[in-house]
N, C-alpha and C positions, 0 to 999 in steps of 0.2 A: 564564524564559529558554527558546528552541529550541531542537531537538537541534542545528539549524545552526552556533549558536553555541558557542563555548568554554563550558566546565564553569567556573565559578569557582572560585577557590583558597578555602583554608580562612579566610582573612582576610577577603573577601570573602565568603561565606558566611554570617560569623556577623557582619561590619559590615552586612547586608543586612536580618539579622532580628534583628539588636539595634536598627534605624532605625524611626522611626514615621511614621505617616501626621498628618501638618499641616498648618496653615494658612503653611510657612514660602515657601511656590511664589507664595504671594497678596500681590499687591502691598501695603503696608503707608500709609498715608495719615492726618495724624494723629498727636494725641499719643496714642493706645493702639496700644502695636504688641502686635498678637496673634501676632507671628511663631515663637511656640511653645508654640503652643497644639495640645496633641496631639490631635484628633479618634480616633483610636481608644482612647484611653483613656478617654474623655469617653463614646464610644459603650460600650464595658462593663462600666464603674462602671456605670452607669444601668440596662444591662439586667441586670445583677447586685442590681441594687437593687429594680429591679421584679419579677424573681423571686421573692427573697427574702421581700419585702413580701407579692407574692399567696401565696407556701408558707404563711408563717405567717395569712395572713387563711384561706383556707382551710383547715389546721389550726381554730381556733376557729369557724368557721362549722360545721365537719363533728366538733367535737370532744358528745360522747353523756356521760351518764352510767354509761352501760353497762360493759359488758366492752370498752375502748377496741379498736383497730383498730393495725397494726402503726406506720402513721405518725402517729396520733394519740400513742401510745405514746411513740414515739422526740420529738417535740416537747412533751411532759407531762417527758419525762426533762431535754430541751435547758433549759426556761423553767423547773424546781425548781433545776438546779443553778446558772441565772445570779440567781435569785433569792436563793437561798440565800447566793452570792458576795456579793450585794447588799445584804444586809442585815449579812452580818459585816461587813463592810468600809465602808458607809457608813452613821455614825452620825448616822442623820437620816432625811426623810424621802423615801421609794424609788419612790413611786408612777409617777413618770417617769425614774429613774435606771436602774433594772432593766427594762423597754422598751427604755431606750436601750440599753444593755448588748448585750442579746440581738438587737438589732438591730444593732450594730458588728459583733458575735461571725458574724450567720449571712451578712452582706454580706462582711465582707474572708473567712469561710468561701469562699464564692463564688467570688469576687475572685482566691483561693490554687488553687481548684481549676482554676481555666480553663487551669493550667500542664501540666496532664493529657492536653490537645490536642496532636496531631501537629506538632512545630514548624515540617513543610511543608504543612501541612492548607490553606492560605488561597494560597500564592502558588505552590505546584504542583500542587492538586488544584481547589477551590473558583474562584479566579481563573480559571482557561482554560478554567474552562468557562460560565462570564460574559463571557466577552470581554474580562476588565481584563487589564493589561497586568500579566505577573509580577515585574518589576521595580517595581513602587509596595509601598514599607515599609506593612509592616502588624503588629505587636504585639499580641496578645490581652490578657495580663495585668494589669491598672492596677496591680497595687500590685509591679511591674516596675520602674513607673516613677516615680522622685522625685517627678516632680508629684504623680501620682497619693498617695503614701502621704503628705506632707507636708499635702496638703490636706485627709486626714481627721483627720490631728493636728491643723493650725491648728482644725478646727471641735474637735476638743477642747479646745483651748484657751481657745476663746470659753465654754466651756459650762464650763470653772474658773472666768474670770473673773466669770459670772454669777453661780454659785452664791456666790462669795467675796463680793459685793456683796447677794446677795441673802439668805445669812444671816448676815453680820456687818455687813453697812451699813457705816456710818464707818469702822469699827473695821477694814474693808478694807485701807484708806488706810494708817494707824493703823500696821499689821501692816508696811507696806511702808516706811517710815521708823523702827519705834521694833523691830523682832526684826529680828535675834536679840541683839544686845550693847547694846541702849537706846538710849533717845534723844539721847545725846552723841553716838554717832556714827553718825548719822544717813543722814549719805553714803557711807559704806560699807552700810549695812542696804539703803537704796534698790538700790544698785550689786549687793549681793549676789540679793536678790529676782529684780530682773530678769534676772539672771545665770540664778537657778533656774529660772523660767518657762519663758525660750530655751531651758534643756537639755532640760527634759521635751516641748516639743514637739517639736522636734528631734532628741530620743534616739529618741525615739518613732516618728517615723514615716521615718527611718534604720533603726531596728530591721527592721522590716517590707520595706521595700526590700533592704536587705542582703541576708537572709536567700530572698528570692523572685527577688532578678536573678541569685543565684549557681546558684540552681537551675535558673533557664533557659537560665544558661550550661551547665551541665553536662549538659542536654539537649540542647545544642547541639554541645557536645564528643562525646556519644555519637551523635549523627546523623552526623557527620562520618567516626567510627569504621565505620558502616554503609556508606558510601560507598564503600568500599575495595572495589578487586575482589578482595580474596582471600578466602579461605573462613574464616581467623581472624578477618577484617574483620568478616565475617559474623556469625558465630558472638557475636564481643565484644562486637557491637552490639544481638544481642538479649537476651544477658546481663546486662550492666551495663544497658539500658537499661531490663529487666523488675527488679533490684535496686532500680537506685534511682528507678524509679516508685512499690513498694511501699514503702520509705524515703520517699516523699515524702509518701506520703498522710501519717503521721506529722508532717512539716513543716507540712504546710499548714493544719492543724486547730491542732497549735500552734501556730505563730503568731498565728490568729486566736485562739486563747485568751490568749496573752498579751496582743496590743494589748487585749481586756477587758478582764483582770484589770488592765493598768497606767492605762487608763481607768477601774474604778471606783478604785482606789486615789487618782487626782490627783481624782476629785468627793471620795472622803472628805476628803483632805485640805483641798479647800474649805469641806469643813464645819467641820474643828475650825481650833483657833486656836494660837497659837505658844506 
């Protein structure tokens, strides 16, 4: 927005940069409407993942026998304790379960961090001086957004279903008609099952959204605070907003520790049987 124009109100403000950049402007033709499908969450899931990927590929290409190196160091500490997680907890075998792990753990890591960015960094700084227009929504965050977190639970999910097929075979099925009260009542066990599934993917990647859109809102609330022209305006907005920056770091490692921890927990659960 120019200085010509009016300042937006505080509603406007934060409906500005709670909106994202989509395909919803694109005429829609066809049974697939992609009409929300958020391109900037699509763009840094990805490049959050290709980070992540090259940190850790580089980690083990530069990892010595030696006296290691401080960031060799710090990824020898990240891969014992996801490892370690991995084996208490799934009893079976980890050769790809703790990879996996360690890869949820260091992407929505990522993912959590990009909330650390200036929440006018792109449509008043970066934007005008590209020439885009300040007014086109743009969101950093992916796991901000419902899409975003829900889609890394649905792919956990798929990777319960696997494992529940791939080490009990029949007895998959078996599990989903005859536990927990036997095979008289059958249609309740099926109805419960599926009950359970929905909530764990669902808890799951709620969790993660909850706890990362409330913080972006409240980074938003203290921007707002900064806007004021008075000198308490001032003063409040660097305070609370240097508080709970360092409260966040806390949030954002959390979090991506728990979506692990509740990912390896639902593979062990694939392992064992009812």
């Amino acid at each position: 927005m120019s200085a010509t124009e009016h300042a937006p109100t505080a509603s406007e403000y934060i409906s500005h940069h709670l909106g994202h950049l989509s395909t919803s402007h694109i005429p829609q033709e066809g049974l697939w409407d992609m009409s929300i499908l958020n391109i900037d969450t699509l763009i840094w899931s990805i490049t959050c993942g290709v980070i992540g990927s090259l940190l850790l590929y580089m980690a083990g290409r530069r990892a010595t026998s030696g006296v290691p190196g401080r960031f060799q160091s710090a990824i020898e500490m990240l891969v014992e304790m996801v490892d370690n997680q991995a084996k208490s907890i799934v009893h079976g075998d980890t050769t790809f379960i703790a990879p996996m792990a360690l890869s949820v753990f260091v992407w929505v890591a990522l993912m959590n961090s990009l909330d650390f960015l200036p929440v006018d960094l792109f449509s008043q700084w970066i934007f005008p001086v590209l020439g885009i227009s300040s007014e086109i929504h743009h969101r950093v965050v992916p796991t901000a957004d419902l899409n975003g977190t829900l889609g890394i639970s649905i792919g956990v999910f798929a990777l319960m279903i696997y494992y529940g097929l791939k080490i009990k075979g029949a007895g998959f099925f078996k599990e989903l008609f005859v536990a927990p009260f036997g095979p008289m009542l059958f249609p309740a066990n099926l109805l419960l099952n599926l009950v359970e599934y929905a909530a764990k993917t669902f808890s799951l990647g709620m969790r993660l959204f909850g706890n990362m859109f409330a913080g972006e809102l409240l980074f938003l609330l203290i921007a707002l605070l900064g806007s004021t022209a008075t000198l308490f305006g001032g003063i409040g907005h660097l305070v609370a907003g240097s508080i709970w920056a360092i409260f966040h770091i806390l949030i954002v490692f959390l979090q991506a520790f728990i979506f692990m921890m509740l990912t390896l927990v639902y593979m062990g659960q694939a392992h064992e049987g009812h």
